[in-house]
C-alpha positions in Angstrom: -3.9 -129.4 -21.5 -1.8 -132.0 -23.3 -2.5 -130.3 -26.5 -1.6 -126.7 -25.1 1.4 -128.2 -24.1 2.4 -129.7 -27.8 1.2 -126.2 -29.2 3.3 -124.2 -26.7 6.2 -127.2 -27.4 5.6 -126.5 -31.7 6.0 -122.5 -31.3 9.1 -122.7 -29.7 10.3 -124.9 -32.2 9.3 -122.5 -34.7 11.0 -119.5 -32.7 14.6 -121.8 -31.9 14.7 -122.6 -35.7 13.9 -118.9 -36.4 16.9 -117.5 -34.3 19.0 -120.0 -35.9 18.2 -118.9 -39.4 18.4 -115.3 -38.2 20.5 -114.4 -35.4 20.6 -111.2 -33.7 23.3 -108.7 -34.5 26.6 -108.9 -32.0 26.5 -105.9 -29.5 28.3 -102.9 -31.4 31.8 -102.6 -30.5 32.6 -100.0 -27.7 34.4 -96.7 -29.6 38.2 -96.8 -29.9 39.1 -93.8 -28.1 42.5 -91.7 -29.0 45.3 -91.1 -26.8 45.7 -88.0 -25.5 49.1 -85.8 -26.0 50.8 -85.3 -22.5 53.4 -84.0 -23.2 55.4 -82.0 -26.1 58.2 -84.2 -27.8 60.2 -81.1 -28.8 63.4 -81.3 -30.7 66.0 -79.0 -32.0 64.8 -76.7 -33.9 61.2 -77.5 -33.9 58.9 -74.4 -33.6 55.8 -73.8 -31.1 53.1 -71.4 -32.1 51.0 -69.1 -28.8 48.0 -68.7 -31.2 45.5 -66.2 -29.3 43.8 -62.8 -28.0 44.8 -59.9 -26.6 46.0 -62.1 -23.6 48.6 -63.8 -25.4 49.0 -60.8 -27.2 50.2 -59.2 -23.4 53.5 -61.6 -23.8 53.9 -62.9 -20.7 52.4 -65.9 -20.3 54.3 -67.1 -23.5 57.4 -65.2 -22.1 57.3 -67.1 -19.1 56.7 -70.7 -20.7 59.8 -69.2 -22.9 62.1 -69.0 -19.8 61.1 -72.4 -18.8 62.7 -73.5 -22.1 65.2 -71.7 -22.3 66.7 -72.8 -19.3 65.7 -76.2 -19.0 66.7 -77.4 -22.3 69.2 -75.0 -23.6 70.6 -77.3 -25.9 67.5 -77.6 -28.2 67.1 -74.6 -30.4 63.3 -74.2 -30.2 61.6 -71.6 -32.0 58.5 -69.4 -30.2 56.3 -67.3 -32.1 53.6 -65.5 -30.0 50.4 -65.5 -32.4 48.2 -63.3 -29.7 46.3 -60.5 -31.3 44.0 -58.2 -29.3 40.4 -58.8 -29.5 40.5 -62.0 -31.7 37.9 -64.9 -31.7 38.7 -68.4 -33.4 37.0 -66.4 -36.5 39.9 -63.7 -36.4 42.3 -66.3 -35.9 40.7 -68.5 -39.0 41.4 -65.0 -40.8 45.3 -65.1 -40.0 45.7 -68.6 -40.2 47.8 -69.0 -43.2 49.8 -66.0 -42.4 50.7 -66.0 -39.2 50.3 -70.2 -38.1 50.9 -72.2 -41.1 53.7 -70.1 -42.4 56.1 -70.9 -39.3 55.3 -74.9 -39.9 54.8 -75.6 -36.4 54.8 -78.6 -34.7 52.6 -77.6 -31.7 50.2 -74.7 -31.6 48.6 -73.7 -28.4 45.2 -72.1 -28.2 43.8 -69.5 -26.0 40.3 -67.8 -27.3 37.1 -67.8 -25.9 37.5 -64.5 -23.8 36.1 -62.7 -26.6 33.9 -65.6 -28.3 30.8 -65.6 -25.9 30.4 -61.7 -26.6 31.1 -60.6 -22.3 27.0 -61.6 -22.1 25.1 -64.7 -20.5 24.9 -67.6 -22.2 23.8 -66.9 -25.8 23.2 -70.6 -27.7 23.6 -69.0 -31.1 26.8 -67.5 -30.1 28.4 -70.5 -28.4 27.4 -72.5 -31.6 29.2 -70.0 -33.7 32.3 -70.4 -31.5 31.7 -74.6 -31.3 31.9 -74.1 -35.7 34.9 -71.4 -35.8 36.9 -73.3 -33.0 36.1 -76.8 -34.8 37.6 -75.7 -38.2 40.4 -73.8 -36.7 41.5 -77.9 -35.1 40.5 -78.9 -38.7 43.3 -76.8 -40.3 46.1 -77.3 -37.9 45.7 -81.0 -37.8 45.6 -80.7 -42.0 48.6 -78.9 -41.2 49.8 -81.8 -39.4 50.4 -79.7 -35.9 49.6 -80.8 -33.3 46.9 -78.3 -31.6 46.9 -77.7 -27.9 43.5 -76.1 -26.6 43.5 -74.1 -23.9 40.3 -73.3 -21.5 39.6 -69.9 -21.4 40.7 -67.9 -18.5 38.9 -66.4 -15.5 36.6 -63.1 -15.2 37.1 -61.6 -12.2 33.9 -59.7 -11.7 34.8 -58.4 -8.0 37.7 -56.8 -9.8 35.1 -55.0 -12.4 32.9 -54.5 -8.9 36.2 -53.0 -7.4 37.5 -50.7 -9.9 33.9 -49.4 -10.3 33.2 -50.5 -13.4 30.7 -53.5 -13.1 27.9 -54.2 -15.4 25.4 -57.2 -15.8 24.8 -59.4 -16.7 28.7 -59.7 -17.6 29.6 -59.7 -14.1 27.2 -61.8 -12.5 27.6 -64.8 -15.2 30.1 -64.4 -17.7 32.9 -66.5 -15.9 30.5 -69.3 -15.6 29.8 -68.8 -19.2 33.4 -69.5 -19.9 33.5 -72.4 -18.1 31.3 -74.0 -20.3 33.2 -72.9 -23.2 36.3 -74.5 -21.5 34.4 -78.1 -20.8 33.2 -78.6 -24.5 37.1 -77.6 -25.7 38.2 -80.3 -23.3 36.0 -82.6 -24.5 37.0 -81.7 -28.2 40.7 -82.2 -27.3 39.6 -85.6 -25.9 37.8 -87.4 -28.7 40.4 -85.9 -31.4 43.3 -86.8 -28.9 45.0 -83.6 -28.6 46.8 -82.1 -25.9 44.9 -79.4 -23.4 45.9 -77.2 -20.8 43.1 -75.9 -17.9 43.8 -72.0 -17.9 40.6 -71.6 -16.0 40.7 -73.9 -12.4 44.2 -73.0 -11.0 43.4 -68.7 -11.9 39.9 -69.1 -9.9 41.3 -71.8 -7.3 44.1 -69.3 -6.1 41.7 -66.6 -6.3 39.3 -68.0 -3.9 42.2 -69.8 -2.0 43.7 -65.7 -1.6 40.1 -64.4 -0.8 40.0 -65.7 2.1 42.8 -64.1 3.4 42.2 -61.1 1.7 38.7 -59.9 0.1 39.7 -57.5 -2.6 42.8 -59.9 -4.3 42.5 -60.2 -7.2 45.2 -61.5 -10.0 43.4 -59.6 -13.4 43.1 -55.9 -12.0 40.4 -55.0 -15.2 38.9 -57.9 -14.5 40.2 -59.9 -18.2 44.0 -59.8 -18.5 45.8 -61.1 -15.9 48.8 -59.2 -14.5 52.5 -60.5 -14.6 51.5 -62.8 -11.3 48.2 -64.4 -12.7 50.5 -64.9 -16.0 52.9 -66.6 -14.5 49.9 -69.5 -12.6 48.7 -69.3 -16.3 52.6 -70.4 -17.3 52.5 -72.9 -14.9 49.3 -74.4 -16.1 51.1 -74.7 -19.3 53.9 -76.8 -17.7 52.4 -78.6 -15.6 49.9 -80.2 -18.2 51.7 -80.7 -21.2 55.5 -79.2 -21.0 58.0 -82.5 -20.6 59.6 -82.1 -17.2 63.3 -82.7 -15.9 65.0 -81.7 -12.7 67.4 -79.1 -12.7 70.2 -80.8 -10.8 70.5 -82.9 -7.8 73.8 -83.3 -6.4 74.5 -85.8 -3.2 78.0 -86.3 -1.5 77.2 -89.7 0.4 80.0 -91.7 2.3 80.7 -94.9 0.0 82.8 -97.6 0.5 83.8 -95.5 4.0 84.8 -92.4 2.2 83.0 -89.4 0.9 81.8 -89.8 -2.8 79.5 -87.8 -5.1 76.4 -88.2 -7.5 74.6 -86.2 -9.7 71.0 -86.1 -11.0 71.3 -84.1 -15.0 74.7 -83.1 -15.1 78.1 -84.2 -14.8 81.1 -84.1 -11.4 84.4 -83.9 -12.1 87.6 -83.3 -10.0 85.8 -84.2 -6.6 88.3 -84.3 -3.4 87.6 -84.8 0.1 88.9 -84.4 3.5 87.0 -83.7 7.0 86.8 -79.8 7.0 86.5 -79.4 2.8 84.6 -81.1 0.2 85.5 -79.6 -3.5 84.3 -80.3 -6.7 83.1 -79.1 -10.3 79.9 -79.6 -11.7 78.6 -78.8 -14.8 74.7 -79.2 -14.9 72.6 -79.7 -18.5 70.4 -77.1 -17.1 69.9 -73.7 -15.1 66.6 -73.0 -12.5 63.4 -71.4 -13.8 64.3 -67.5 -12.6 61.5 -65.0 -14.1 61.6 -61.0 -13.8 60.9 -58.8 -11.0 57.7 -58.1 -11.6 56.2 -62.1 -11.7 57.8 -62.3 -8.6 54.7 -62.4 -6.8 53.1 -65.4 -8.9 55.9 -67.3 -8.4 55.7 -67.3 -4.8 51.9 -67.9 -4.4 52.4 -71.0 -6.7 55.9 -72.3 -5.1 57.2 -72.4 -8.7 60.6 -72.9 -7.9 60.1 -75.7 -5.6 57.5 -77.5 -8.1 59.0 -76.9 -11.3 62.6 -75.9 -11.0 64.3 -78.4 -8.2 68.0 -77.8 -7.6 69.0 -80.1 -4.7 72.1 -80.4 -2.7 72.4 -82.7 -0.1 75.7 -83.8 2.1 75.2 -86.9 4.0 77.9 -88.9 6.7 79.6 -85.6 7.7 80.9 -84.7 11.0 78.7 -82.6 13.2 78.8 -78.7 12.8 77.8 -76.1 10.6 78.7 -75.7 6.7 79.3 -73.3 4.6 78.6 -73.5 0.7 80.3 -71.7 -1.9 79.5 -71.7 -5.7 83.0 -70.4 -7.9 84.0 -68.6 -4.7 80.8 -66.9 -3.7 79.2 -68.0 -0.6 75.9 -68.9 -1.0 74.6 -70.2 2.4 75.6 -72.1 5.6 73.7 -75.1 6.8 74.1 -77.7 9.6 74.9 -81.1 8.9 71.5 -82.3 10.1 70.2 -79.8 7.3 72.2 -80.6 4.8 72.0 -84.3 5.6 68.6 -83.9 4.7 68.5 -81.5 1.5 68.9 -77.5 0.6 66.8 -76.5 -2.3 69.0 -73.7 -4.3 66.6 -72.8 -7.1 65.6 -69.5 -5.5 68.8 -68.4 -3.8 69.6 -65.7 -5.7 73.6 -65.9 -4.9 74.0 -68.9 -6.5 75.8 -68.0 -9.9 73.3 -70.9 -11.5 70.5 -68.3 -10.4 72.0 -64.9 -11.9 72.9 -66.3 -15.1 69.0 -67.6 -15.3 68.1 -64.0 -14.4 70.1 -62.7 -17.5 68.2 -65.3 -19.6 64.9 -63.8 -18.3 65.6 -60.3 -18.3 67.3 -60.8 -21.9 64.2 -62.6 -23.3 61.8 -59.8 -21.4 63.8 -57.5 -23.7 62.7 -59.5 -26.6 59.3 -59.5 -25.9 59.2 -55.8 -24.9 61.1 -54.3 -28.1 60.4 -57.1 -31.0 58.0 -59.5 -30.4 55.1 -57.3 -28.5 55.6 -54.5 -31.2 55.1 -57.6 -33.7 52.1 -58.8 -32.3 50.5 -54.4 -32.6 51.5 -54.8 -36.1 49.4 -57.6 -36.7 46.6 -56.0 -34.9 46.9 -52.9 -36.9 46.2 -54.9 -39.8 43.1 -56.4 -38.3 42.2 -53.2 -37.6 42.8 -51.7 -40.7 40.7 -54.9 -42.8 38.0 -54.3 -40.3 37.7 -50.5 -41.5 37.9 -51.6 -45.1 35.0 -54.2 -45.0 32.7 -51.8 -42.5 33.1 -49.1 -45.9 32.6 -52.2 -48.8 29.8 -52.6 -46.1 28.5 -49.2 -46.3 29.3 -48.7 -50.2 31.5 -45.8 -49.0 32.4 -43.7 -52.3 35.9 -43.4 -50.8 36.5 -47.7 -50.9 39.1 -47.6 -53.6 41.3 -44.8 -52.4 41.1 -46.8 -48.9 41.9 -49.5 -50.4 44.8 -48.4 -52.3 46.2 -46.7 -49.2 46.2 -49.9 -47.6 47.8 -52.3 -50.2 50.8 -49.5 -49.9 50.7 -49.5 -46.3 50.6 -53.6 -46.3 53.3 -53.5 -48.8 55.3 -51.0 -47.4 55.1 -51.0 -43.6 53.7 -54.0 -42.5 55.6 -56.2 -44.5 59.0 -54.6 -43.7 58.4 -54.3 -40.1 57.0 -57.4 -39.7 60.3 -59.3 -41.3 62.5 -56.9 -39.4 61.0 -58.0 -36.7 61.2 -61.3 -37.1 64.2 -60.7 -37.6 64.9 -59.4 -34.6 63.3 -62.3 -32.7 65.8 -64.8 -34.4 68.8 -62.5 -32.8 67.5 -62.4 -29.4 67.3 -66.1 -29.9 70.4 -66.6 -30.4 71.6 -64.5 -27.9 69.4 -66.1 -25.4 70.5 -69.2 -26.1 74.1 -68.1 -26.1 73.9 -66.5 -22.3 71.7 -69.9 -21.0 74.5 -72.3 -21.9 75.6 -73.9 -18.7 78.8 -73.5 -17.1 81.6 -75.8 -15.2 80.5 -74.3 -11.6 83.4 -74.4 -8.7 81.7 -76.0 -5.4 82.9 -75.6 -2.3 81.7 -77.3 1.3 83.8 -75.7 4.2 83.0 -76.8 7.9 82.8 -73.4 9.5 82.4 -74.2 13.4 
């Protein structure tokens, strides 16, 4: 026993001097993982690039996030360029790149593909890798570039919509939005572990689509069952501000009794010429900023997603007045009337369409829906003519078609000619709506009024 003991005592002798000589290596360091980008740091003059399909290609969406900036930071000169061309994949995007990304030197590019990339099929593992190797180099240029890229899930397939308009087939229908959701969790992840910014397209389109269902089995926000119509653009415009657009108020004005008489403050803009008595409170403000109006026809997307209350607040409130009912008027135009217990608490004006703030918004939006109707859509069928037009050329090269070089001849005149000039008249014509945009969002002195009325 004794000598068991001295044998057992020498061996771990031998094993203490061992791990002395030769320590084990330190745990490995947990990986230092990037920051991701919140929010865009946009200043005057800095240019954003759409980069997409046919969706983005539609206009909207991008016209809408447009409006947002237009009149919430009209004094920052930003430049938009809608990169959307029907039918693209990151590979057809890859194609463009130099032309119609790098060329504008942007400092943020969003990215919506993936629509198109899984091929409208189930799950296909050689398909989706093709996409994970297109999409990866696509974020390799832009960050050589040194933009910033902002991925963007793909949005939803509405297969009851394909069911409804009779046009269903599987195994599209049955799987393909849930083969896009995949598609959207590996870009997320991407944008993680390179710390880029990233924007869900896919959860708020199918969360208000189920949400609707309920009420209503045949709703549906993307009638052919892929591009969302003006009111799923505009939930697709607000996923875009709410995950990565910087935020601000519009204006929040409070008349408060202070120091025993009626004063006023104001939340992004300035007051000036204030008087009070018991039956009239008058002053002028002059805000930095006018509410997020959009046209007619997104009227219905902004409702279902209370876009003006979430993401275009325009408060007035009047507190310490006598009791009775008010009336409020905006450069002489009446724009409501409110008990004090209402207005004590808060009106929201952003959607009242008599305030002047409102109609001068709307004449942003319907200005900038010019725009996108008469230069910058008609840009974006330019650029998918030439996609069109390369396609045919390499289909013939394909085919060793004896009429290649008299194709190909027709083209360089037609790139030369037409496609050139339209495309820098165009542009062209972009920079002047611009500027006229920016012209009619410039806030004005405003005149208010608060009259007791009974």
């Amino acid at each position: 026993m004794k000598s068991f003991l001295l044998a057992g005592l020498s061996a771990l002798l031998v094993a203490a001097n061992a791990f002395a000589q030769n320590p084990p290596a330190a745990p490995a360091a947990p990986p230092a993982f990037k920051k991701v980008v919140t929010t865009m740091d946009l200043k005057d003059g800095d240019t954003v690039v759409f980069l997409g399909d046919s969706i983005t290609h539609q206009c909207l969406y991008t016209q809408y996030v447009e409006d947002y900036f237009y009149t919430r930071f009209p004094n920052k000169k930003l430049r938009f360029h809608n990169a959307g061309v029907g039918g693209d994949r990151a590979s057809s995007a890859l194609a463009r790149f130099d032309e119609d990304v790098a060329s504008f030197k942007p400092k943020y590019v969003t990215i919506l593909l993936g629509m198109n990339d899984g091929s409208y099929r189930d799950f296909d593992k050689a398909i989706f890798d093709t996409y994970q190797k297109d999409m990866t180099t696509l974020l390799d240029q832009l960050a050589k570039l040194g933009a910033t890229a902002i991925p963007m899930t793909p949005t939803m397939h509405d297969a009851r919509a394909a069911r409804l308009r009779g046009k269903s087939g599987e195994p599209r229908d049955t799987y393909y939005n849930g083969v896009l959701a995949l598609y959207g969790a590996w870009l997320a992840e991407q944008a993680q572990v390179r710390g880029l910014g990233f924007v869900d397209m896919y959860s708020p389109l199918n969360h208000l689509t189920l949400a609707e269902r309920k009420k209503d089995p045949a709703f549906t926000l993307i009638k052919d069952a892929v591009h969302p119509d003006a009111p799923g653009q505009v939930v697709m415009a607000q996923a875009v501000i709410n995950d990565i657009c910087p935020k601000s108020q519009v204006s929040n004005i409070t008349i408060a009794p202070k120091d025993g008489k009626p004063a006023a403050t104001a939340g992004n803009g300035k007051i000036t010429d204030f008087s009070a008595t018991d039956a009239r409170i008058a002053f002028t403000f002059t805000g930095n900023a006018l509410p997020w109006v959009l046209p007619p026809e997104a009227a219905l997307g902004y409702k279902l997603t209370a876009a003006g209350h979430r993401n275009s607040g325009e408060v007035f409130a009047a507190r310490g007045l006598k009791p009775g009912k008010y009336e409020l008027k905006i450069d002489g135009q009446s724009v409501g009337a409110w008990t004090d217990a209402v207005l004590g608490f808060k009106v929201e004006l952003q959607e009242n369409d008599k305030t002047p703030q409102y109609q001068q918004a709307l004449k942003v939006a319907l200005l900038n829906k010019e725009k996108n109707d008469t230069a910058t859509r008609p840009l974006r069928n330019l650029w998918g003519s030439l996609k069109g037009k390369r396609s045919q050329l390499a289909q013939l090269a394909a085919k060793k078609d004896p009429t290649l070089d008299t194709k190909k001849a027709e083209f360089e005149k037609w790139f030369a000619n037409d496609f050139k000039t339209g495309v820098a008249k165009l542009n062209a014509a972009v920079d002047e709506f611009d500027a006229r945009i920016y012209q009619a969002a410039k806030p004005q002195p405003r005149k208010y009024e608060l009259v007791r009325v009974n």
